[in-house]
C-alpha positions in Angstrom: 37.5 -23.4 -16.9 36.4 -25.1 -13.9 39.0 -27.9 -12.6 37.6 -28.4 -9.3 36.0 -32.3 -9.2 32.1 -32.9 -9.7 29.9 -33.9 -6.5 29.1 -37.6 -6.4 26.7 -39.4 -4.3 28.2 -42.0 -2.2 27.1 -45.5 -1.9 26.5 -46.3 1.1 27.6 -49.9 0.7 31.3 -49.0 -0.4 31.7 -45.5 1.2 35.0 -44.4 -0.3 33.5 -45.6 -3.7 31.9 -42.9 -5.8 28.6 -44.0 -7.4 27.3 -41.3 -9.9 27.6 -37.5 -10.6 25.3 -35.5 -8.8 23.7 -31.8 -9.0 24.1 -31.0 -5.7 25.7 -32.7 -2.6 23.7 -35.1 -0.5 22.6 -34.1 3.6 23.6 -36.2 6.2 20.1 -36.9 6.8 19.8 -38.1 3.6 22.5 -40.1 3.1 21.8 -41.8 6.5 18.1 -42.4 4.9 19.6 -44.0 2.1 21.7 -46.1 3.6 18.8 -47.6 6.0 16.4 -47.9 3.2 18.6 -49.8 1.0 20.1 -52.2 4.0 16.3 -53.3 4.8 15.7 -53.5 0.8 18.7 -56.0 0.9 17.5 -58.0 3.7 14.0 -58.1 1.7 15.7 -59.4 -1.1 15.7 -56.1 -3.0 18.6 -54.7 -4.7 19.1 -51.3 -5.4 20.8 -48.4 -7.4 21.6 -44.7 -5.8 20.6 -41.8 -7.9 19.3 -44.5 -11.1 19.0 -42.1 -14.5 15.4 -42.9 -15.6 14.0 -42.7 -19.1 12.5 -39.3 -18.6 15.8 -37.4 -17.7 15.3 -37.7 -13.5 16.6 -39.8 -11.1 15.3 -42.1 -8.7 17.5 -41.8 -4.8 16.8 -45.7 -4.7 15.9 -47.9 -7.6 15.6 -51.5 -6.8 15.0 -54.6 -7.8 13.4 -57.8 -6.3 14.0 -61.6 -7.5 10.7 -61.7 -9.3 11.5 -59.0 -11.3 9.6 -56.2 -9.0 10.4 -52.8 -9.6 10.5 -50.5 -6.9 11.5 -46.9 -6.7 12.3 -45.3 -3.3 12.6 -41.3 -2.9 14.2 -40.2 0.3 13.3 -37.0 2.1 15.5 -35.3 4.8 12.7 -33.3 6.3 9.5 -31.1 5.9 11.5 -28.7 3.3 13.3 -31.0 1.2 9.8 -32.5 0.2 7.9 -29.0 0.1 10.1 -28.0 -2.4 10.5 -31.0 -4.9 7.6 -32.5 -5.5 8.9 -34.3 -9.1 7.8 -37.7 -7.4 4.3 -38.1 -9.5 7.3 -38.1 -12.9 8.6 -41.7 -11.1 5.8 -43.8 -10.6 5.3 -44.7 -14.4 8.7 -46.6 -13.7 8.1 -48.7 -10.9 5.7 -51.2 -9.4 5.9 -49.9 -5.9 7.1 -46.6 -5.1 8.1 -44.9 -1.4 8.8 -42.4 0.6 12.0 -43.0 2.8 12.0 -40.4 6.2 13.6 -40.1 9.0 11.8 -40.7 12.4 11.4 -36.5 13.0 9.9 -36.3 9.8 6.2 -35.1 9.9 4.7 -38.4 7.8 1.3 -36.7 7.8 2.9 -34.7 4.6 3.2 -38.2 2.9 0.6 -38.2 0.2 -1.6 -41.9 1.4 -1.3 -43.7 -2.0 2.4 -43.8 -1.2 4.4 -46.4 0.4 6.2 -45.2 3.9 9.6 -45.7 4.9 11.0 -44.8 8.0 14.9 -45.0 8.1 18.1 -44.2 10.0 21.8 -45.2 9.2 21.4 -48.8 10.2 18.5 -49.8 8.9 14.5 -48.9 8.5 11.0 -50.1 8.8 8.2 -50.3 6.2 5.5 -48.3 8.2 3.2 -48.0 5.1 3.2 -50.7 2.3 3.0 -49.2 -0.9 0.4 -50.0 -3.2 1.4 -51.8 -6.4 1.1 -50.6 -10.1 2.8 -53.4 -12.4 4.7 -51.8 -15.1 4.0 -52.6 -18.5 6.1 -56.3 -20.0 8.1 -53.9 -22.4 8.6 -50.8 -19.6 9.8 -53.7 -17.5 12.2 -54.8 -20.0 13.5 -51.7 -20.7 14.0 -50.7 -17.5 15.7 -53.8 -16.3 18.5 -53.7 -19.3 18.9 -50.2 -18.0 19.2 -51.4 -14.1 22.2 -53.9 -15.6 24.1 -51.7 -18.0 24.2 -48.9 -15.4 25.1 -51.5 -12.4 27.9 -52.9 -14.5 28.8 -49.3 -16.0 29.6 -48.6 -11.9 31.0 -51.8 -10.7 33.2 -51.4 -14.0 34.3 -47.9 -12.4 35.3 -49.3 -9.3 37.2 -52.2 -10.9 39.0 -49.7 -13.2 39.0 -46.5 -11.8 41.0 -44.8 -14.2 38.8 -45.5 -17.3 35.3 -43.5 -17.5 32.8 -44.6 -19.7 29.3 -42.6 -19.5 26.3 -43.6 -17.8 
């Protein structure tokens, strides 16, 4: 048996705060991505989720959500390879009414498909080079997803508040 701890992703916004199990650890590149996408998202008014469990078993890097309700769903890429070799983002836009890619300034954005929103991001904060087109989620999709967006948010903040009890997300 296996003792040693799982990976978790680390939010950004409380550093030495786990967030969620993950599969596999995250890049530097990425996590810097993540952290710039999800400080602009803020200043937009957008809230968001790291690594957010969607109804069809994956998970979204960055799932937000705006005042009005807005869903958006923001996948970060680390470079050329890390996008060549997952291409599960088609399986996320049937959640969200706005979906990105979040990159780094190196990345090459031709590889961006064009009916995707465009993201560039460092550690400090990122740009909206491409706006995303928007698909508005069915009223009981919506619903669904946004009961999911609150138990999971207060599942974590519970974690944080009371490290020592786990309860599954």
């Amino acid at each position: 048996m296996n003792n040693s701890p799982e990976p978790v992703a680390v939010d950004p916004a409380t550093p030495s705060l786990p967030a969620v199990p993950l599969p596999r650890p995250l890049s530097d590149a990425a996590v810097a991505i993540t952290r710039g996408a999800r400080r602009m998202l803020a200043e937009r008014g957008l809230r968001g989720l790291v690594e957010f469990p969607l109804a069809n078993g994956r998970r979204a890097d960055i799932l937000a959500l705006g005042p009005d309700g807005e869903v958006t769903i923001v996948e970060v890429k680390s470079g050329a390879i890390d996008y060549k070799t997952d291409q599960k983002w088609p399986e996320y836009l049937e959640f969200c009414d706005r979906f990105y890619f979040a990159v780094g300034a190196d990345f090459p954005i031709e590889l961006i498909p064009a009916e995707c929103g465009l993201i560039i991001a460092d550690a400090f904060g990122a740009e909206i080079i491409r706006p995303a087109p928007q698909a508005k989620l069915a009223p009981a999709r919506r619903k669904a997803l946004t009961l999911r967006v609150a138990q999971v948010a207060m599942g974590r903040l519970h974690r944080v508040e009371d490290p020592s009890f786990r309860i599954a997300e």
